[in-house]
C-alpha positions in Angstrom: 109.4 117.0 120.6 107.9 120.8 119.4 110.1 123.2 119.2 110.6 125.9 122.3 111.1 128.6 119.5 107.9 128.0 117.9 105.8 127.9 120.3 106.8 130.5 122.1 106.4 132.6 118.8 102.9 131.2 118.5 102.4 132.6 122.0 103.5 136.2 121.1 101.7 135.8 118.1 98.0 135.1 119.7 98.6 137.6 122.5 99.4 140.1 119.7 95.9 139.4 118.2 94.5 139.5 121.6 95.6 142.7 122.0 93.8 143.7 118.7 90.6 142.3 119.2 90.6 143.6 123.1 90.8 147.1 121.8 88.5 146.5 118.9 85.8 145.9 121.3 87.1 148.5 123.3 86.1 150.9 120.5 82.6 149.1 119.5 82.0 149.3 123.3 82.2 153.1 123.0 80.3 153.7 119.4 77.9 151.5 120.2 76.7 153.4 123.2 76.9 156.7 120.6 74.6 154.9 118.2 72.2 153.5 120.3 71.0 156.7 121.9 70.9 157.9 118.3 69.0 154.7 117.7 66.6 154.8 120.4 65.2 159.2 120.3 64.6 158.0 116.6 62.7 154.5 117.2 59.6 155.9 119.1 59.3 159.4 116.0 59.5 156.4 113.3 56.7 154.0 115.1 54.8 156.6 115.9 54.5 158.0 112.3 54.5 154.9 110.4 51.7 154.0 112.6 49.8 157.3 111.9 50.4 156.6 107.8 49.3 153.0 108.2 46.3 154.6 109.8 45.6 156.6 106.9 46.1 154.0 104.1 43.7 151.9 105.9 41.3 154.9 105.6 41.8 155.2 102.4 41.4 152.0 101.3 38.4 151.1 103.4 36.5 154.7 102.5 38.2 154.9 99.2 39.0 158.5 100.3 42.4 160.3 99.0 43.7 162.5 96.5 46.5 162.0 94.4 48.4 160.7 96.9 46.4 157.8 97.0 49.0 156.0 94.8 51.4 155.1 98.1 48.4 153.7 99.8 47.1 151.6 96.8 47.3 147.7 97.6 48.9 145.9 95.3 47.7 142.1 95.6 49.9 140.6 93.0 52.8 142.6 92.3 54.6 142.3 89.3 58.1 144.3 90.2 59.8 144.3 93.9 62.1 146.2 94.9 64.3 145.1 97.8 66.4 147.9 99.5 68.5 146.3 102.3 71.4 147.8 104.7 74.7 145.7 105.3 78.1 146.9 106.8 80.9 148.3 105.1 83.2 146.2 107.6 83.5 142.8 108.8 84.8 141.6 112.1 80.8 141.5 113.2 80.1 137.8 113.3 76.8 136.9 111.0 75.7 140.0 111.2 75.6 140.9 107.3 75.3 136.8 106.4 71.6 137.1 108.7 70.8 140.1 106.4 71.7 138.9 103.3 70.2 135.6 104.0 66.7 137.0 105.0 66.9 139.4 101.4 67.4 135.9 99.4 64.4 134.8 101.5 62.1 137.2 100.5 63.3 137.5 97.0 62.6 133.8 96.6 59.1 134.3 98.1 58.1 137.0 95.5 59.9 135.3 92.5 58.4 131.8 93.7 55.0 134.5 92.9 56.1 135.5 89.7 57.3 138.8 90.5 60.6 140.2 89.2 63.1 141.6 92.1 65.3 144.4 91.7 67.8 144.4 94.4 69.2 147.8 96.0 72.1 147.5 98.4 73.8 149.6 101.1 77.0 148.8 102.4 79.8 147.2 101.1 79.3 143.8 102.2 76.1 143.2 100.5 77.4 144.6 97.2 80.4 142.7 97.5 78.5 139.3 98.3 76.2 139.7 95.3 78.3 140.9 92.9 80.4 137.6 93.7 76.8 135.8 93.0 76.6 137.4 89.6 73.3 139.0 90.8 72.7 142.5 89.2 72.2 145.6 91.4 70.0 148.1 90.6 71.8 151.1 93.4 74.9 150.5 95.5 75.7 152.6 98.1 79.1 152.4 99.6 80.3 154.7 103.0 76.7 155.8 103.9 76.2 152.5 106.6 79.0 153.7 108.4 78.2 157.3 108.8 74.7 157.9 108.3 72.6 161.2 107.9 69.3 162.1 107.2 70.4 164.1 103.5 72.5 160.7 102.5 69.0 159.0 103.3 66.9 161.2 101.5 69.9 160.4 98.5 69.2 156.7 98.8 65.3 156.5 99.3 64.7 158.9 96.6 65.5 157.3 93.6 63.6 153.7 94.8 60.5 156.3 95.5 60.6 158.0 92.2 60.4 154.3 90.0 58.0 154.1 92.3 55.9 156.8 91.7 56.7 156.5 88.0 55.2 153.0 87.7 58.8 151.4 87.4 58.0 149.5 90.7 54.9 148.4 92.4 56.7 147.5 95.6 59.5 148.7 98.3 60.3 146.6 100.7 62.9 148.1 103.5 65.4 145.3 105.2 67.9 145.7 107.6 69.0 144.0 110.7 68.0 146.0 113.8 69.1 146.7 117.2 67.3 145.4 119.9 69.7 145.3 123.3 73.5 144.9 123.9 73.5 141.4 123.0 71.1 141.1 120.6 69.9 142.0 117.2 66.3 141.1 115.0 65.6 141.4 111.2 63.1 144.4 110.5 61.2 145.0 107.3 59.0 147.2 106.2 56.8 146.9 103.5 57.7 150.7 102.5 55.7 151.5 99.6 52.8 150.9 99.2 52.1 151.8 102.8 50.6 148.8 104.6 47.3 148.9 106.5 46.4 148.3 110.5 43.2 147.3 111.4 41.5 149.6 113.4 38.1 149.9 115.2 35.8 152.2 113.1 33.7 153.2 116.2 36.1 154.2 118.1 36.5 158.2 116.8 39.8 159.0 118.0 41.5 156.2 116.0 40.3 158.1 113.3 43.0 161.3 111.8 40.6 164.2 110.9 41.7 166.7 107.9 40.6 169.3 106.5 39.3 168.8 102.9 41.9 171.9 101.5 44.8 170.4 103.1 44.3 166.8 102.7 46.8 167.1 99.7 49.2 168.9 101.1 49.3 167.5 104.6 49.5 163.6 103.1 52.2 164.6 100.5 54.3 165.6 103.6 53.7 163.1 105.8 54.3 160.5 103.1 57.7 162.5 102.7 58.4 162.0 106.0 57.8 158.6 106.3 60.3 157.1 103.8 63.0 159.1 104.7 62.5 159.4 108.2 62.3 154.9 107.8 65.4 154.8 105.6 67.2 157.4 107.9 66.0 155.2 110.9 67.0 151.9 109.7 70.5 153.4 108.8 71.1 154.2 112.2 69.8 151.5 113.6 71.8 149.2 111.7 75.1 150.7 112.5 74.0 150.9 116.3 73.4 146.3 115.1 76.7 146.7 113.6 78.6 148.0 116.7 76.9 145.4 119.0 77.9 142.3 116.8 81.2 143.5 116.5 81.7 143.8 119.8 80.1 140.7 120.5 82.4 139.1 118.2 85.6 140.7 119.2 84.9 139.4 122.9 84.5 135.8 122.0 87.3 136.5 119.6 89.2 138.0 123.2 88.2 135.5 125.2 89.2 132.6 122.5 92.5 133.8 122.6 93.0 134.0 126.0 92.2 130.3 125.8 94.5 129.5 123.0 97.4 131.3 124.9 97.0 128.8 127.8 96.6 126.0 125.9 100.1 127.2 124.0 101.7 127.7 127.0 100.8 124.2 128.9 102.3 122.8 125.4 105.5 125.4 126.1 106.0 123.8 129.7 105.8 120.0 128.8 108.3 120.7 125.5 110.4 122.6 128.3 110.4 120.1 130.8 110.9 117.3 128.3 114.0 119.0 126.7 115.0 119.1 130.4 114.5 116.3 130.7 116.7 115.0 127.8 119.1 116.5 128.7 119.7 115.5 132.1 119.3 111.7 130.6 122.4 112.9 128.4 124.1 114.1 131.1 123.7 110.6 133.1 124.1 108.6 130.5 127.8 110.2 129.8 128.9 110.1 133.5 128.1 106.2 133.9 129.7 105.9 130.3 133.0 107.7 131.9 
């Protein structure tokens, strides 16, 4: 027969934890609504100029037009150094949220390695850094309290450093990965081929496809933009990571609410019977000594 005690300890116990995860969604529930606002004003500025830039590297490479800047919009067919910078949590609690991200980095350093290519990996948040250091995979940059509590000057920080190997020839290839926000319930892996900026197709003849600039300013105006673009991505896919992060967690602090609501139940159905067996006893006792007397 269980014991009354220690099941109805078990009880308190789960409906402790209930508590808990209840208001930990609670919370999620509220960031979450913070973060996606933040998420969505940036999501239509970031397609609009990465689609602009991949506008102009196609120019560039299709009219072999360009100044010095041409060195972002330079395919590289066969590279022989990748660098991967991906975006994980600092916190757990979010279901697979950081395994999904970490699994699709190993994916795409396999696929480059598989090539030949050496890949450097460059991580922020905690939970990446702390799953690949337990590998015994070297990381090139760690980055830990920025996933949490992003801004545009602590992505500037990160992006900088993966630009300037770039520019200096340490790298040939930046590859952004982090797993996106897409609606309350779900979330989707995004990656951008950062550096060198990738190409769209676009119809020659058609002349307002085509970005006009001056021949003076040409410089000038593609060193910005290009400026822009990797922080304004890096900035973007900190933000809309944590606004992922929010909706996993509370996605997984629901089921975890709704999983101990079950377990209670099932305790206490298990309370009852012990109860009424123990009643039971007893009254069996009690018989059993008046026939004896």
């Amino acid at each position: 027969m269980a014991n009354l005690k220690d099941i109805k300890r078990n009880i308190k116990s789960v409906k402790n934890t209930q508590k808990t995860t209840r208001a930990m969604k609670l919370v999620s529930t509220a960031k979450l609504r913070r973060a996606e606002e933040a998420a969505k004003r940036a999501r239509d500025y970031a397609d609009k100029l990465n689609e602009m830039l991949s506008e102009i590297s196609e120019k560039i490479n299709k009219f072999k037009v360009g100044g010095s800047s041409s060195k972002f919009f330079n395919r590289v067919e066969n590279p022989k150094i990748v660098d991967i910078l991906f975006v994980t949590a600092d916190k757990g609690l979010c279901g697979g949220f950081n395994a999904q991200t970490i699994k699709e980095v190993k994916r795409i350093a396999a696929a480059y390695e598989a090539k030949g290519a050496a890949v450097r990996l460059r991580c922020v948040g905690r939970k990446g850094i702390d799953y690949f250091r337990f590998q015994g995979t070297a990381l090139l940059d760690q980055y830990i309290g920025i996933s949490a509590a992003p801004t545009y000057e602590k992505a500037q920080e990160v992006i900088q450093k993966a630009v300037d190997d770039f520019i200096n020839g340490a790298t040939d290839t930046i590859i952004l990965v982090h797993n996106g926000y897409k609606n309350m319930i779900t979330q989707e892996m995004k990656r951008v081929h950062l550096m060198p900026v990738e190409s769209i197709a676009y119809d020659a003849q058609t002349p307002e496809s085509m970005l006009e600039i001056e021949a003076e300013d040409e410089e000038k105006i593609l060193d910005e933009l290009v400026r822009k673009y990797f922080e304004y991505n890096m900035f973007y896919a900190l933000i809309d990571s944590l606004a992922a992060e929010h909706s996993a967690r509370m996605q997984a602090m629901d089921n975890a609410t709704n999983n101990a609501k079950e377990r209670v139940n099932q305790l206490t159905i298990q309370y009852n019977k012990a109860r009424q067996e123990a009643i039971t006893t007893e009254l069996i006792e009690i018989i059993s000594g008046m026939e004896a007397l």
